[in-house]
N, C-alpha and C positions, 0 to 999 in steps of 0.2 A: 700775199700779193703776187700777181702773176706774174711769169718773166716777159711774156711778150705781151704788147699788146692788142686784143682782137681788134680794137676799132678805134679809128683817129677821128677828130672831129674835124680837121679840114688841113689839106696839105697845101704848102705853100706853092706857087710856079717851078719855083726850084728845083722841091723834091720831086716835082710830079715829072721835071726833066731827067731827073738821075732816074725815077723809076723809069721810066721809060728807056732810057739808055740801058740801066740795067738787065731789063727783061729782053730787049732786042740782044743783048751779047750772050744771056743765056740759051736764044735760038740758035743764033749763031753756033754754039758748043753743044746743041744738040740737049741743052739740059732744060727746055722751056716744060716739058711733061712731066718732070721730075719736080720740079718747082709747084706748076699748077696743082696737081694732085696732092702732095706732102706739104709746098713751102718753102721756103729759103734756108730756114733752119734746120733742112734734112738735107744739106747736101755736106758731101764732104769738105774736111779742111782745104783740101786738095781743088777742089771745083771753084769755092767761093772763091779763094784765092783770086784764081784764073780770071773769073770775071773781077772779081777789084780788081787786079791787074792791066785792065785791058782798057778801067774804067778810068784808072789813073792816067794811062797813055794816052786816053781820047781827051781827056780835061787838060790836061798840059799843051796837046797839041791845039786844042781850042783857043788855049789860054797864048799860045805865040801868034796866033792868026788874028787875035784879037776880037774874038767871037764870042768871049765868056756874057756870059746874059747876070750876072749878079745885083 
């Protein structure tokens, strides 16, 4: 069985918001070409992190503004 999966059959509003948020904070750090070309799964502990991190802090602060779309 593979570890990741090549292809979803259909993402929800949600995720398609998180991806989104998450590829924009990867440009942002400069890791969007590292991504595109490898993948998510090639970057380091250290990078991922960074963006969870950032991704954390943007949904919290969503979540006081009263902005959360759930």
């Amino acid at each position: 069985m593979p570890k990741y999966k090549k292809k979803r059959e259909k993402m929800t509003p949600r995720e398609l918001e998180l991806e989104k948020m998450k590829m924009e904070i990867a440009e942002e750090l400069g890791l969007s070409d590292k991504v595109k070309e490898a993948g998510w799964q090639n970057l380091t502990a250290r990078e991922a992190g960074k963006v969870g991190g950032i991704m954390s802090r943007r949904l919290r602060e969503k979540g006081k503004n009263g902005k959360v779309n759930c």
